[in-house]
C-alpha positions in Angstrom: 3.9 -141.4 37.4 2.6 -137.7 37.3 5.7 -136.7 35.0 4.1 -139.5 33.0 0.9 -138.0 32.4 2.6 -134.3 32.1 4.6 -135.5 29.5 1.2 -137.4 27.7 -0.9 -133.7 28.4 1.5 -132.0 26.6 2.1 -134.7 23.4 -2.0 -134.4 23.2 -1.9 -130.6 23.5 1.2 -130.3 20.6 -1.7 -132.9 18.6 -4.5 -130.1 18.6 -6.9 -132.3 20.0 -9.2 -130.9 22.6 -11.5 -133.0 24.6 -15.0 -132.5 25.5 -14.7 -135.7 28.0 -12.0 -137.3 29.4 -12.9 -141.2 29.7 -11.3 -143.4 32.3 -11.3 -147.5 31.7 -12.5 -148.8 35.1 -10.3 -149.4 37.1 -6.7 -149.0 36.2 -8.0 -145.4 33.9 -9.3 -143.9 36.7 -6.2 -142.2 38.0 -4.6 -141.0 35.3 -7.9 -139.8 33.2 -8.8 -137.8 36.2 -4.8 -136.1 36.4 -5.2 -135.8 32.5 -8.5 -134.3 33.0 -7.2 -131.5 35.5 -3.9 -131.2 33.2 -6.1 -130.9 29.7 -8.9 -128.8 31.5 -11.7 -131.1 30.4 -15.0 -130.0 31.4 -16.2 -133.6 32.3 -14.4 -136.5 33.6 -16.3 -139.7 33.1 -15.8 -143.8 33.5 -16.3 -146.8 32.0 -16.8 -150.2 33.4 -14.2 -153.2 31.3 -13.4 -156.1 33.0 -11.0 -158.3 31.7 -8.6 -159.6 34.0 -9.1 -161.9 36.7 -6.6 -161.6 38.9 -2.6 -161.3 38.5 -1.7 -162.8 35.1 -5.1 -164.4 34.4 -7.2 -163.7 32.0 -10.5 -164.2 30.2 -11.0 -164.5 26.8 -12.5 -161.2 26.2 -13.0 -158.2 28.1 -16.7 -157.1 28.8 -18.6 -154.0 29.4 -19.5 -154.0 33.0 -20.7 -150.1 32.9 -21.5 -147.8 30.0 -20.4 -144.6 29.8 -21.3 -142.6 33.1 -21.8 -139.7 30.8 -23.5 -138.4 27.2 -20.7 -138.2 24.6 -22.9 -137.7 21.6 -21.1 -135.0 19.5 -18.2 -134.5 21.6 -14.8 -135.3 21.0 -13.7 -137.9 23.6 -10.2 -139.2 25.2 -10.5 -143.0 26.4 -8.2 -143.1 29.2 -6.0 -146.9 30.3 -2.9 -146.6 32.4 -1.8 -149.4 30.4 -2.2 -151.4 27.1 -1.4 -154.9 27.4 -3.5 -157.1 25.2 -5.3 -154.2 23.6 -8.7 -155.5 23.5 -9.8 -153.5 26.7 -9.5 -150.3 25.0 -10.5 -151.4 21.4 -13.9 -152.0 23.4 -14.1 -149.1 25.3 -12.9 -147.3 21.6 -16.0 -149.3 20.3 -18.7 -148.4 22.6 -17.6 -144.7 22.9 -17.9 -144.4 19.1 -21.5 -146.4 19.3 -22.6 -143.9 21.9 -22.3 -141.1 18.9 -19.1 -139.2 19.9 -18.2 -136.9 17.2 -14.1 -137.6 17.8 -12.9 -140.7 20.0 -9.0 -140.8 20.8 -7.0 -142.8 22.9 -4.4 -142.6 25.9 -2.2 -145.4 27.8 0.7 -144.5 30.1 2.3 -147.9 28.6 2.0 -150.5 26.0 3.3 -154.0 25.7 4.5 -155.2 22.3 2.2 -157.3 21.7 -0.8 -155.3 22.0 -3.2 -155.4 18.9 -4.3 -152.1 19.5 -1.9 -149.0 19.2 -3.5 -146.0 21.7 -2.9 -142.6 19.3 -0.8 -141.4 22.6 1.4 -143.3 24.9 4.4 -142.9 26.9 6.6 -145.8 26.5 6.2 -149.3 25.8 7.3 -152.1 27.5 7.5 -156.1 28.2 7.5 -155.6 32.1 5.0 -156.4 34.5 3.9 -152.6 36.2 2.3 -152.2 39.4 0.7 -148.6 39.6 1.0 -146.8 43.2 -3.0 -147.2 42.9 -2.8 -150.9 42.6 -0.3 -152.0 45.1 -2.1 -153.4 48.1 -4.1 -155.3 45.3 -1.8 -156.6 43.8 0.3 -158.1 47.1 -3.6 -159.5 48.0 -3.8 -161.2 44.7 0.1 -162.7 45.0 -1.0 -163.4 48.5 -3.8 -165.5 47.5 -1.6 -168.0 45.5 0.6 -171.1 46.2 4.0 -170.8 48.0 6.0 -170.9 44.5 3.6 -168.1 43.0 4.2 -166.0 45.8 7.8 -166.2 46.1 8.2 -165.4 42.4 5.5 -162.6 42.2 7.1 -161.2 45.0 10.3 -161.8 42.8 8.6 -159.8 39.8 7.2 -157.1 42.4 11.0 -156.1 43.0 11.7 -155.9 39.2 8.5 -153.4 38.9 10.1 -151.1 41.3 8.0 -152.0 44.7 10.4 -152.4 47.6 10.7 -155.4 49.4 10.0 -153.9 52.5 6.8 -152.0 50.9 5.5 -154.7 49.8 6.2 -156.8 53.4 3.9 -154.1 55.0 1.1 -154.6 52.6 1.8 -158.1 52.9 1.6 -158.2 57.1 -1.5 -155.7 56.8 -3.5 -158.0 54.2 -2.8 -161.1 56.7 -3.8 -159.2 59.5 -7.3 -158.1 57.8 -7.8 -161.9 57.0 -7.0 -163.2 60.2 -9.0 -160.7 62.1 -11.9 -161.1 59.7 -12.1 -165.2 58.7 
């Protein structure tokens, strides 16, 4: 993931564009605005609060602002930060409010996109179809699958394998999430 965000630094540094804050879209942003924030040497990292997603492949209609910027941006070029772009409307909010809040300059960063995205960030990585569980998401994410009926497990658990998490990673997670509900009914 890090040569990810290397390789994004580097395409936003080639661009000439020099952030005065470096945004990150609660909570999947977090991570990689604060490593793009270090790479870019932003003076300020800040957040943003967008909920959207309800658990593994649910939805609601539309994502809403949970926490304004954590920071002034009035006048300052800004990079809105999301690890990943799926339906786009997440960031096209974010985008929105930033923009509202008076920054001079508002650009925006995902590590991926998915086709069908309506929004296209003005940097990303690669784009891609596939489900994509970030390191910072795992336990989550086995919690969620956990939480569901004996076929949604068995074929999350099927899709975990295909987004690079090891069976036997994702066994430990699963063991330790059990354990915390058992100990704690």
């Amino acid at each position: 993931m890090y040569n990810v965000l290397l390789s994004l630094a580097r395409k936003i540094v080639r661009s000439g564009f020099v952030p005065d804050v470096v945004v990150g879209v609660s909570r999947g942003g977090w991570v990689p605005a604060r490593v793009l924030c270090d790479l870019l040497s932003a003076p300020v990292l800040a957040n943003i609060g967008v909920e959207f997603y309800t658990g593994v492949g649910e939805r609601k209609r539309q994502p809403r602002l949970t926490q304004p910027l954590s920071t002034a941006v009035s006048g300052k070029r800004v990079l809105v930060v999301d690890e990943v772009v799926d339906t786009g409307k997440s960031l096209r909010l974010a985008k929105a409010h930033t923009i509202r809040e008076g920054a001079r300059e508002v650009r925006t960063v995902t590590m991926y996109t998915k086709p069908w995205s309506v929004v296209e960030p003005d940097y990303r990585e690669k784009k891609t179809s596939c489900w994509i569980v970030f390191p910072w998401e795992t336990k989550e994410t086995i919690r969620s699958i956990a939480a569901g009926s004996k076929w949604e497990k068995r074929k999350e658990l099927d899709d975990l394998e295909h987004a690079r998490l090891s069976a036997r990673q994702a066994q430990r997670f699963l063991n330790k999430i059990l354990e915390e509900k058992y100990r704690n009914p």
